[in-house]
MIGU-431849 format. One record per atom (N, C-alpha, C): residue in three letters; x, y, z. Coordinates in steps of 0.02 Angstrom, whole numbers, plus 50000, padded with zeros to 5 digits. Example, Ala and Ser with C-alpha at 12.3 -4.5 7.8 and 13.67 -1.06 7.14 Angstrom:
// MIGU-431849
Ala506604971650390/Ala506154977550390/Ala506604983550390/Ser506424988850354/Ser506844994750357/Ser506455000250394/
END
This chain:
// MIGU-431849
Unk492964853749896/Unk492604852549958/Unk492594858750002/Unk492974863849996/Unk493314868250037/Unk492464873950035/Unk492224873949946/Unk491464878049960/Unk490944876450001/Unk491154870750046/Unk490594868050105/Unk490554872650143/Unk491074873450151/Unk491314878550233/Unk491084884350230/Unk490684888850276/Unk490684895350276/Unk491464899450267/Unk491264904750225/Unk491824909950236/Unk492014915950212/Unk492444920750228/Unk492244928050241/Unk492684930350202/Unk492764933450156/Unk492984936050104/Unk493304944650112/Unk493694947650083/Unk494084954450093/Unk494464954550030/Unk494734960950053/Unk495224964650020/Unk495644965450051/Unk496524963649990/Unk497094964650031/Unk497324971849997/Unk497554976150042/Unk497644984249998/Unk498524983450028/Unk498734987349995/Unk499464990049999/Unk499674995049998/Unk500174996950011/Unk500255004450018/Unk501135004950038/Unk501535007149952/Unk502185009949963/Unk502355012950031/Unk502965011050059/Unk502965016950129/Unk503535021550105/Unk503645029950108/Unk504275033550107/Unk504305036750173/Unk504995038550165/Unk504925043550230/Unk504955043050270/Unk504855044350327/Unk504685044550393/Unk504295049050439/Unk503805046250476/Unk503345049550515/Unk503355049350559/Unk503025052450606/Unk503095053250681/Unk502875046150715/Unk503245046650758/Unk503295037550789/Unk502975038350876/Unk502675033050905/Unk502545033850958/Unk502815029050996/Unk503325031451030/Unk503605025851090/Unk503405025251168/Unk502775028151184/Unk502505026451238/Unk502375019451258/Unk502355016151317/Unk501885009551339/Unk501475008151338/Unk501385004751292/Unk500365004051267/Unk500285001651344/Unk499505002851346/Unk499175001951418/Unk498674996551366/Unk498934989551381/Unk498454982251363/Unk497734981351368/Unk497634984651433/Unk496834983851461/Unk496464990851421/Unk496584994151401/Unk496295002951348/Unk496424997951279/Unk496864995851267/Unk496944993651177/Unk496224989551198/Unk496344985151247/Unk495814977251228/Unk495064981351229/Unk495104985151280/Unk494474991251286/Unk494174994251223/Unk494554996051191/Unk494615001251110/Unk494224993951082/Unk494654989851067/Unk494594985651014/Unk493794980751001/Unk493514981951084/Unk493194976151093/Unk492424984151071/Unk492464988151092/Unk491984994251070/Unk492024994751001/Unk492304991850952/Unk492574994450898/Unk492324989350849/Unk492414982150874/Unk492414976750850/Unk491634972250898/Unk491124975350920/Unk490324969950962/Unk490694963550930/Unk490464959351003/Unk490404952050975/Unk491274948950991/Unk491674952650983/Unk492324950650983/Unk492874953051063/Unk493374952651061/Unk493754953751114/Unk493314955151172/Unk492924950651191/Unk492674950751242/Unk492944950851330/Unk492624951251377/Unk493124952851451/Unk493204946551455/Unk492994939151443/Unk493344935451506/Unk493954932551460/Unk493924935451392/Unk494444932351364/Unk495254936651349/Unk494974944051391/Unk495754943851392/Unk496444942351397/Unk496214937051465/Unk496884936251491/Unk497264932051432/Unk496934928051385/Unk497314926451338/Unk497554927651287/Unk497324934151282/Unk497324940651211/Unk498074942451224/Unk497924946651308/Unk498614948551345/Unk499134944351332/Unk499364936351342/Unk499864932551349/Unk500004933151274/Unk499644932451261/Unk499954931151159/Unk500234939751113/Unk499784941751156/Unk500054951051117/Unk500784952051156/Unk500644950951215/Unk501234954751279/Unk501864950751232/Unk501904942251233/Unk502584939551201/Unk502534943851133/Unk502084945151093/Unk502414945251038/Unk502694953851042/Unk502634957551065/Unk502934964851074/Unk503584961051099/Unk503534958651170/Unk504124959151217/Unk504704955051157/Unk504444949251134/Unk505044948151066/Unk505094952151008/Unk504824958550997/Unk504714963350968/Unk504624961350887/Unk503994956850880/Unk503784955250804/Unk503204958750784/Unk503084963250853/Unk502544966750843/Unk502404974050882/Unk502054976950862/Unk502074983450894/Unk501384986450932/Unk501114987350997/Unk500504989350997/Unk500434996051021/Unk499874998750993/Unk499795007550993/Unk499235007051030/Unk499245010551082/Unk498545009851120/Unk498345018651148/Unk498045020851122/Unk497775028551132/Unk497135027951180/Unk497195032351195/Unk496425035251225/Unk495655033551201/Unk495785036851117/Unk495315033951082/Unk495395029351038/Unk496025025351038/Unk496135020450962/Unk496725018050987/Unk496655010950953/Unk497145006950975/Unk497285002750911/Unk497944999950896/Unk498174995750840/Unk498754992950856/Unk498824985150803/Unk499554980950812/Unk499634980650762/Unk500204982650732/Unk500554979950668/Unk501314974350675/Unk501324970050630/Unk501724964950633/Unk502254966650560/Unk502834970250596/Unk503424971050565/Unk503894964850526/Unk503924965650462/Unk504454958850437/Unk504844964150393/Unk505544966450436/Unk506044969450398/Unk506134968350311/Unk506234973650298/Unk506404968350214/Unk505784970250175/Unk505124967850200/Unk504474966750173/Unk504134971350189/Unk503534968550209/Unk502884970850241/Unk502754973450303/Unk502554977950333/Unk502154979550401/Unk501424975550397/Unk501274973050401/Unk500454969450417/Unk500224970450479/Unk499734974250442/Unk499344980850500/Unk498754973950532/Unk498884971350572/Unk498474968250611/Unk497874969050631/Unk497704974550651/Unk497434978750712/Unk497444985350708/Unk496744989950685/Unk496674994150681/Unk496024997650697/Unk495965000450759/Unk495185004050786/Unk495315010050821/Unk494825011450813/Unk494525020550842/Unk493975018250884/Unk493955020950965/Unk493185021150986/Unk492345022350932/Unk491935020150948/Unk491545023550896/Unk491425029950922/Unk491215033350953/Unk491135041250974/Unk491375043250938/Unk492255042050941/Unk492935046050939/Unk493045046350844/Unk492305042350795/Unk492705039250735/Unk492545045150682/Unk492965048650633/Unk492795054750583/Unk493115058750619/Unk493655060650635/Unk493885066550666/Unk494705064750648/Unk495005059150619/Unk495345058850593/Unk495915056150634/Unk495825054650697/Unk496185049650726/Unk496295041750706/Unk495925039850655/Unk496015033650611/Unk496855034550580/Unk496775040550549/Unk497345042750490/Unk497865042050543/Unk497895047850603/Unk498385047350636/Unk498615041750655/Unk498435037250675/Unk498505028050693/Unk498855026150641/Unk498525025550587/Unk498835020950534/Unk499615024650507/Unk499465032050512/Unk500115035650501/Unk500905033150561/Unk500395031850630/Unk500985031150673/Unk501095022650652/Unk500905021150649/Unk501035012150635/Unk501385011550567/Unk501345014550511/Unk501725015650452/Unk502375020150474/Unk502465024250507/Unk503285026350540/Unk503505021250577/Unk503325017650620/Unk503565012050651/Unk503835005350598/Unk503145002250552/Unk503554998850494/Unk504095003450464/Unk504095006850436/Unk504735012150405/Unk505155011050442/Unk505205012150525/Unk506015010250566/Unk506155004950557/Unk505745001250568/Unk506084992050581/Unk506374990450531/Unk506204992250462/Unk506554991750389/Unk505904987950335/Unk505284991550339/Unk504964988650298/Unk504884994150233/Unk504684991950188/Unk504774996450141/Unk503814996650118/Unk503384992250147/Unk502934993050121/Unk502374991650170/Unk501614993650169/Unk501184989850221/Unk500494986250179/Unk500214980750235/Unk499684977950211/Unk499124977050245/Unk498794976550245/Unk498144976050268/Unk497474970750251/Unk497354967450286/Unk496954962950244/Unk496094965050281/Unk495684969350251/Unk495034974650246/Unk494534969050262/Unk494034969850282/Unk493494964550292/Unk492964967250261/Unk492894974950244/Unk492244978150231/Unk492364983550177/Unk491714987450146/Unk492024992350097/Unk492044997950131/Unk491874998450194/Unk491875005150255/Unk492835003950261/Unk492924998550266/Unk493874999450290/Unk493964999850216/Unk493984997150169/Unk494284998250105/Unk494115006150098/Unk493875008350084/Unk493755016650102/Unk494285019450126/Unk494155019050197/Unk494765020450232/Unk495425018650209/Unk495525014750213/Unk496435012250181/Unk496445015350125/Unk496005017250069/Unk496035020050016/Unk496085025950002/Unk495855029350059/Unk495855038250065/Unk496515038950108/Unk496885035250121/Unk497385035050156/Unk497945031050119/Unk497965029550030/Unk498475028150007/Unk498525020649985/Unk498105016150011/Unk498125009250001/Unk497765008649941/Unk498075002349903/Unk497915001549838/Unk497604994249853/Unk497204993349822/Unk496984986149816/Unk497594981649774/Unk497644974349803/Unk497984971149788/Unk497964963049773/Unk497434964949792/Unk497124955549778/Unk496354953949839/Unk496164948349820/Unk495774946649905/Unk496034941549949/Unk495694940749996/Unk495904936050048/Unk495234931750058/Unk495444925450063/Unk494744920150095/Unk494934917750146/Unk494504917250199/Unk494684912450264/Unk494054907650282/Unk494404902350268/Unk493874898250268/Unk493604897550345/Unk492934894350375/Unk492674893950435/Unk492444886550469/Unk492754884850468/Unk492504875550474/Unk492204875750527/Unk491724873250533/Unk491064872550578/Unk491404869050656/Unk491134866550696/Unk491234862750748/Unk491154853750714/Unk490394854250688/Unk490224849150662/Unk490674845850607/Unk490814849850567/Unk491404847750523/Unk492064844650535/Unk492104846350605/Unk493024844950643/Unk492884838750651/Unk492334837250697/Unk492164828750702/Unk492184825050662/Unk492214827450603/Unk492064820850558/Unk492774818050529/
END
């Protein structure tokens, strides 16, 4: 029954972590990430819905299950599980700012950050072959796909 439903299909890539890289411990500035993200992403993180973007990002840093990088031109969250995985959440560049290689730098500082917390590996789950690209020229291996199903409004009612 589940092929009723619209739904959006990807790639999950992976990527060994060694080493350690340069880490950024500045205070993300919330209102520039949501800024980045929403230029990055039409259609999505829109203004009147920050304030609830904010409450759910802010707890999950302040209980530190998560990490947010918020630059000038690019902003990202990755969700640390010691042991495991970094699951790169959240990953954008202004468009102006995109090909100049501040993508790499992002994903590089968010892979030193999984590396501290104690992850040994990162993931990513790609929506497009423009990000599979990317994660790929940057070390990520394909690893399987992801489905998320979309249940309608109409569908909930019933």
């Amino acid at each position: 029954f589940l092929k009723d439903y619209p739904q959006r299909t990807g790639t999950v890539l992976v990527k060994k972590l060694s080493g350690r890289g340069e880490t950024f411990s500045e205070s993300p500035d919330y209102r520039q990430a949501y800024r980045i993200l929403g230029e990055a992403f039409p259609g999505s993180f829109l203004p009147g819905d920050f304030d609830s973007w904010y409450c759910d990002i802010c707890h999950r840093v302040r209980h530190e299950t998560d990490v947010l990088f918020s630059w000038e031109q690019a902003a990202g969250l990755i969700t640390a599980c010691p042991g495991e995985y970094g699951v790169i959440r959240l990953a954008a560049v202004a468009p102006f700012a995109q090909g100049k290689g501040i993508g790499s730098r992002l994903l590089a500082a968010m892979e030193a950050t999984a590396v501290e917390k104690g992850c040994d590996k990162a993931a990513v789950f790609s929506k497009d072959h423009k990000t599979d690209l990317f994660y790929g020229e940057n070390g990520y291996l394909p690893a399987g796909k992801w489905t998320e199903i979309q249940p309608t409004a109409e569908r909930n009612q019933d």
